[in-house]
N, C-alpha and C positions, 0 to 999 in steps of 0.2 A: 223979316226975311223968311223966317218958317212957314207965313202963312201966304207968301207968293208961292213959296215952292211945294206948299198942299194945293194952292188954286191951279199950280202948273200940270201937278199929278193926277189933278182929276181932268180937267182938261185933255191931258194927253189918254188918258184912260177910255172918257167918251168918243174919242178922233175914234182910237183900237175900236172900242164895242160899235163906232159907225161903219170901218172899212169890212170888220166880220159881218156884220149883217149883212151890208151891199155882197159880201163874196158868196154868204150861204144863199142868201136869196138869189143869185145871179143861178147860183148852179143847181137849184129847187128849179128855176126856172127852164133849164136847159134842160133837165129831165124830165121834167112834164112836157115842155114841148117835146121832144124826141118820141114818150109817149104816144102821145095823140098824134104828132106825124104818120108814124109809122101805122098806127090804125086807120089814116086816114088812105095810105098808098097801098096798104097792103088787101090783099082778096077777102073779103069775109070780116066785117068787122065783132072784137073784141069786146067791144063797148057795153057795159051790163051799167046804163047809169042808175041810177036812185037819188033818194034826197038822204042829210042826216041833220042833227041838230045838236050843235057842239055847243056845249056848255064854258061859260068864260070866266077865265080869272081875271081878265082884264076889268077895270072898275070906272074908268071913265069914259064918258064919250068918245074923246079924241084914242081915247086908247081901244074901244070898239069899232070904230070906223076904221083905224087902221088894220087891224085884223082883217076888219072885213072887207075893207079894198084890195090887200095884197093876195086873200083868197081869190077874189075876183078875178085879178090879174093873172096867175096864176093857171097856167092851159090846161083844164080838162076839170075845172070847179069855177061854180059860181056862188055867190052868195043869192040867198034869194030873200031873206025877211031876218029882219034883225029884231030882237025884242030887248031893248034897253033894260027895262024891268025886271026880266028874269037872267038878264046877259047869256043870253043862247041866242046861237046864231042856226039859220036852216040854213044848209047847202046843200047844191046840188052837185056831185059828182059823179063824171064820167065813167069810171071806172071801181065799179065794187062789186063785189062777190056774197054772194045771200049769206046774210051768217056773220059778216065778218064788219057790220058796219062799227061797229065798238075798235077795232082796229083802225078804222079812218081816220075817225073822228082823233085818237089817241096821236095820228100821225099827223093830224093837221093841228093840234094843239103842239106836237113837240117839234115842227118844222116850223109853223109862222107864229102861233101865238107865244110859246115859251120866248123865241129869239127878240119878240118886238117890248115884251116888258121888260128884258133885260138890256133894251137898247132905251127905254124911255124910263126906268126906274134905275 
């Protein structure tokens, strides 16, 4: 019986760590778009894009590609070149500020990559 009710516990724990993801990433999603909407309607665009190249904790394939497709998805980033090898990914992003690419990169690790290893680890 103890060990239905640890297989139930993790079970229900993974469901949790599924529906927190789908809500963080729903709402990363909603603010990138809004983002880039509003650059898009408004007079004079904002848009200072560049590329950066974030470095990965993530350790497998499946767990690099995911990374790198929710970047992609994600409005105003793309991924552009992924190096298995060294697990750094290039992106390109819409929006950054000379100086400050160390802040992206930091944000794009603690918005998608931290949230997707603790939904797949």
């Amino acid at each position: 019986m103890d060990r239905f009710q640890s297989r139930i516990r993790r079970i229900v724990a993974r469901v949790g760590r599924i529906v927190w993801f789908a809500g963080h990433y729903v709402a990363e999603l909603g603010r990138s778009g809004w983002r880039v909407a509003l650059d898009v309607v408004s007079p004079g665009s904002e848009a200072r894009p560049g590329i950066v190249h974030v470095p990965l904790d993530a350790r497998t394939d499946a767990e690099i590609a995911l990374v790198a497709n929710l970047i992609s998805l994600t409005p105003g980033t793309l991924t552009v070149d992924v190096d298995p090898m060294c697990r750094t990914l290039e992106v390109h992003v819409m929006f950054i500020d000379e100086g400050k690419e160390d802040e992206v990169v930091q944000y794009l690790k603690e918005t998608v990559e931290r949230p997707v290893l603790d939904l797949v680890g």
